[in-house]
N, C-alpha and C positions, 0 to 999 in steps of 0.2 A: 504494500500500500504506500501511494508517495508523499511523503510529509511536505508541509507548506508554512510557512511567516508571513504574516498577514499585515500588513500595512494599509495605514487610517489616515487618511487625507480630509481635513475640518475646514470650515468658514463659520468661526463663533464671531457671536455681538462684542466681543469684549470691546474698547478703546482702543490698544494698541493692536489687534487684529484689524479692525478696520482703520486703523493709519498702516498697518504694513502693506493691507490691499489696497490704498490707495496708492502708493508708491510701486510698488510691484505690478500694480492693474490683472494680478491672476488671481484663480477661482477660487485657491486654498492655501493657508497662510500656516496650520500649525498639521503637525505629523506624530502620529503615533504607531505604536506596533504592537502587536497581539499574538499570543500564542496559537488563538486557537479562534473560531467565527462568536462562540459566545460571546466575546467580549470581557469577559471575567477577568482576563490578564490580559489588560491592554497600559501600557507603559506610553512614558515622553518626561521629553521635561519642558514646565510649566508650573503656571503660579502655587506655590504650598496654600494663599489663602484664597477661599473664593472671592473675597471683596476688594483683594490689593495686588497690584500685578508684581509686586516684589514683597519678600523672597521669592525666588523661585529658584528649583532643583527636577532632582529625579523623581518622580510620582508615579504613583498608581493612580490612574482614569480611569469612572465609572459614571457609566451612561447614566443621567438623571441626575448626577449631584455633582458636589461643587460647582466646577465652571461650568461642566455640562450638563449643571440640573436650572443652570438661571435661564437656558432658551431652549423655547420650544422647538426650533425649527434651528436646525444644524445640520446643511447642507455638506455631503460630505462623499468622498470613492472611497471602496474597499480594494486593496490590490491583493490578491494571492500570489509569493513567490515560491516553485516548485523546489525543494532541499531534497537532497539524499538525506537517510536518517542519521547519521554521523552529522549532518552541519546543523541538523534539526537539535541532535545533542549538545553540539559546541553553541549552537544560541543558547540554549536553556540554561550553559553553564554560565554562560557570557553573562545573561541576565541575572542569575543568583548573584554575579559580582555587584549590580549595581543595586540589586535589592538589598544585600547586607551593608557596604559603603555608602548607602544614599546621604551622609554625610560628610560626605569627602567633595560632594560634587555641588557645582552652583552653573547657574543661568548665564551664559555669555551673551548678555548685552554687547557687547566691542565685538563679539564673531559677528553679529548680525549684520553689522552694519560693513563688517569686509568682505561676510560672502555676497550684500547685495552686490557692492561692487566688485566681488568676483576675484577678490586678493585672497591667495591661500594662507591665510594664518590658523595655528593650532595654539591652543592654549590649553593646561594642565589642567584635569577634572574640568573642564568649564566648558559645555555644551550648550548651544541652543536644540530645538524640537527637532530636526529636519538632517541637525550634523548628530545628535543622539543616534536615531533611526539608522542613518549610513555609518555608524561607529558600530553600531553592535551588529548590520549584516557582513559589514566586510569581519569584525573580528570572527565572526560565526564562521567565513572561508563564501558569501556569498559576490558574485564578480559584480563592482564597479566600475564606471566610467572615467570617473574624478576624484580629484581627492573627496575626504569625507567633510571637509573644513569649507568647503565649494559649494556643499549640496543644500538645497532647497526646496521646499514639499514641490515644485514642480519639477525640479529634475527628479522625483520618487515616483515622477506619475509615466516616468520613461526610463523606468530601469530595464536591461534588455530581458528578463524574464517575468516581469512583474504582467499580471494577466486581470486587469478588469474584472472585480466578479459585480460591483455594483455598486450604481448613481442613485443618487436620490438624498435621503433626509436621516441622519445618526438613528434618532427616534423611533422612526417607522421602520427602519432598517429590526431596531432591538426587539421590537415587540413583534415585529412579522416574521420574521426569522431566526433570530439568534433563540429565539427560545423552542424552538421546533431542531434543536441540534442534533440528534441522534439521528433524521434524515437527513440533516444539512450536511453531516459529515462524511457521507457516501458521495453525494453528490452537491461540489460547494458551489456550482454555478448559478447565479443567482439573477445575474445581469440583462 
């Protein structure tokens, strides 16, 4: 059976989502990734509090609360990318790393603003959502295009394996499907 990492592509209300898509003019500003279509384990990094867009670090996301229980409507793509079980392993371990350290690690503000303009800078523990996402599939062994420090939820929307399972709205995604998973997981096409 072939294992897959799931990547979540957002357009929330927050203030600075809608200044970063003003500037960027694309569909989706924050990126998250998931274990599995439930959505149970779906990671990023983003605000620790729902009412203040700083601190912010390594998180666990869950559909309806914090930031994405203040809107209803959270337009968003699901991407499946296809693993051998060995990278599907080395994700899982990748992530226990950031799950047990989520202290270690803080929000790069200063990446944002060099990968819009496209300068590769790396900074220690210090991720935005989108160089999160490309840090933990290249460490998994999944192929990149660009550096990890480069990427942005729209370069996640054209990775060369990443396969569309489905447009639409976070919300109606969670309650039409994700909770029907015992079928979903035979067959994730949903798009």
């Amino acid at each position: 059976m072939q294992d897959y990492i799931f990547i979540l592509l957002m357009q929330t209300g927050t203030m600075p989502a809608r200044l970063i898509r003003f500037f960027t003019k694309k569909p989706y500003n924050h990126a998250s990734i998931a274990t599995d279509l439930t959505l149970d384990e779906m990671y990023s990094f983003c605000r620790t509090y729902t009412r203040f867009p700083l601190p912010a670090t390594f998180n666990q996301e869950i559909v309806e609360k914090g930031t994405l229980g203040k809107y209803f409507v959270i337009p968003c793509e699901i991407y499946a990318i296809p693993v051998e079980h060995n990278v599907k392993l080395e994700f899982q371990k990748n992530l226990e790393h950031f799950k047990k350290n989520r202290y270690m690690f803080s929000y790069n503000i200063l990446g944002m603003i060099t990968t819009f303009f496209q300068i590769q800078w790396s900074r220690t523990n210090k991720l935005h959502c989108s160089q999160f996402v490309a840090t933990l599939l290249q460490q998994s062994g999944v192929h990149l295009n660009k550096s990890v420090s480069l990427h942005t939820p729209e370069d996640l929307r054209h990775l060369p394996d990443a396969k569309l399972i489905y447009r639409g709205e976070l919300n109606h995604f969670y309650h039409t499907y994700a909770k029907s998973m015992p079928a979903l997981k035979e067959n994730y096409t949903i798009a």
